[in-house]
N, C-alpha and C positions, 0 to 999 in steps of 0.2 A: 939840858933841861933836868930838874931835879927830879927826884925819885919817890913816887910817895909811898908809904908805908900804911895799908890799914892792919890795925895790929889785932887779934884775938877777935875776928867777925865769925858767926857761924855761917859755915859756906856749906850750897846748895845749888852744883854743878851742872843738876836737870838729865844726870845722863840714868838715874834708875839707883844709883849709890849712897847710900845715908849719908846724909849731909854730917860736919863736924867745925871745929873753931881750928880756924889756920890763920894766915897772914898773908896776904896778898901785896905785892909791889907792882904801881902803877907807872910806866916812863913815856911819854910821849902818850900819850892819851889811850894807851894798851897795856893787858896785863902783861906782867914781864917774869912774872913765877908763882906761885901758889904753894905753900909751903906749911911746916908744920909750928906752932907758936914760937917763936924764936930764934928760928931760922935765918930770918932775913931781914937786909938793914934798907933804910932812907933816909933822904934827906929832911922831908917834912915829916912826922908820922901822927896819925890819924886813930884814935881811941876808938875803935869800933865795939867792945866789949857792949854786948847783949843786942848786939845788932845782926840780922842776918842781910848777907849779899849772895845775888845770886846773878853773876858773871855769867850772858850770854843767854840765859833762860826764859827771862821773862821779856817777851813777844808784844808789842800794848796794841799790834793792829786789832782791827774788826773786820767782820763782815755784813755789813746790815741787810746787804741784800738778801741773805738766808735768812733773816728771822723772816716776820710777818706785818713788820712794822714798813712802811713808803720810806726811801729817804730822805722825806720831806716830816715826816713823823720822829724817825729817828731822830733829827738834826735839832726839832723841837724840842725835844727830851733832854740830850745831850748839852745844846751849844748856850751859852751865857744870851739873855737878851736885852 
């Protein structure tokens, strides 16, 4: 399988560390390095410049049961009808 290349994204690792622009190679549906601009090669490669990724960090669950809303309220709010 080919290798894709997202070239010059600003990355935000989530672990406490200033995010910065690196390059990321993606193979088999996983990242496969994270590296510094120019680093690293692909088959496709992917213009990410002014785009940030953020590899592993962002979570999209919920918990509706904690807020104050039914999940019958929630679903209202949220779901297309």
């Amino acid at each position: 399988m080919d290798t894709i290349l997202m070239r010059g994204a600003f990355v935000v690792d989530g672990s406490g560390k200033a995010g910065g622009v690196s390059d990321i190679t993606v193979r088999d549906g996983k990242i496969e390095a994270v590296a510094a601009p120019g680093e690293l090669r692909g088959d496709t490669v992917l213009d990410c410049t002014c785009m940030v990724i953020t590899p592993g960090f962002i979570d999209g669950h919920i918990h509706p049961e904690s807020t104050s809303l039914s999940i019958r309220s929630f679903a209202e709010l949220v779901l297309d009808h």
